[in-house]
C-alpha positions in Angstrom: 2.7 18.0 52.5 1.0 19.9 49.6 4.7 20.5 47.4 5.6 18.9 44.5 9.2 19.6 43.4 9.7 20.1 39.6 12.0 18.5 37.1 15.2 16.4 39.0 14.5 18.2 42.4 13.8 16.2 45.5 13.0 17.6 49.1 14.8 15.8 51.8 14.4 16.3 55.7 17.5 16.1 57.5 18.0 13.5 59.8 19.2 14.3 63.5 23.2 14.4 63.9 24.9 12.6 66.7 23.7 14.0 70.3 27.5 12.4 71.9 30.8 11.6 70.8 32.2 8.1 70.8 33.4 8.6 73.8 30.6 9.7 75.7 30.8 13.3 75.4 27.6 15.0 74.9 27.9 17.7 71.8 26.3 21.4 73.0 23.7 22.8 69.8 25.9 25.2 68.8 29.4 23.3 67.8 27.1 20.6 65.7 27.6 19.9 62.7 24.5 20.1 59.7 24.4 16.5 58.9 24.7 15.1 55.6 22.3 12.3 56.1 18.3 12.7 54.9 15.1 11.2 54.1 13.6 11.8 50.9 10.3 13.2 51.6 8.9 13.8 47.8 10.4 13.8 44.0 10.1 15.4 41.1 9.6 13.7 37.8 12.6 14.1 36.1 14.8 16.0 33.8 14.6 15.7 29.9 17.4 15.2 28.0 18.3 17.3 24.8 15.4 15.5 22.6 13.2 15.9 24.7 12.7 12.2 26.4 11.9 12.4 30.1 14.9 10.7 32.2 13.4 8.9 35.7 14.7 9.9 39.1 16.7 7.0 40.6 15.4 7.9 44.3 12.1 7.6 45.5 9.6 8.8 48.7 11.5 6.7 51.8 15.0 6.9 50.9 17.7 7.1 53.2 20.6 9.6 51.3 24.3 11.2 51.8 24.6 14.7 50.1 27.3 17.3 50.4 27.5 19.6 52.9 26.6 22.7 51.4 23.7 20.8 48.9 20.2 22.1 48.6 18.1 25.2 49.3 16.9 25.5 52.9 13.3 26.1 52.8 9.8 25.5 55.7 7.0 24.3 54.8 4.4 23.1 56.8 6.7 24.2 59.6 9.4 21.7 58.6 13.0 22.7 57.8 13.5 21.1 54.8 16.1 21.1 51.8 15.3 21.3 48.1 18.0 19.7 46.0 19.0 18.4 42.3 19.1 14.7 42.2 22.9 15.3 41.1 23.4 16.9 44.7 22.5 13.1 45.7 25.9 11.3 46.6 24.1 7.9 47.4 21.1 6.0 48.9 22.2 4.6 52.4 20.9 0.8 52.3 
């Protein structure tokens, strides 16, 4: 991939939702859910605080994150659906 985000952005690639239920039933394309889960794909450098200084991103390339439902900018590159968020958007890394 050729994109660099800027400042606290990363771009994260959703990860697949559940195909069945617990209970076996099999979930048709239309009543699933976007899920919340991702892979961080690339990251920005960081935001800069009010001096100046640049503050580090936490995440890095690999990372397996939550993030609300309605986070990010849906955007294709390379003919990949992927999201564009602020790090903030970021709930947590999934260990």
């Amino acid at each position: 991939m050729k994109f660099r985000p800027l400042h606290d952005r990363v771009v994260v690639k959703r990860l697949d939702g559940e195909e069945k239920t617990k209970g076996g039933i099999i979930i048709p394309d239309t009543a699933k859910e976007k899920p919340q889960e991702g892979e961080v794909v690339a990251v920005g450098p960081g935001g800069r605080d009010e001096s100046g200084k640049l503050i580090p991103i936490d995440l890095k390339k690999g990372d397996r994150i939550l993030f609300g439902k309605w986070s990010g900018t849906e955007v294709k590159i390379d003919g990949q659906e992927l999201l564009i968020m602020k790090e903030s958007d970021v709930m947590g890394v999934v260990a």
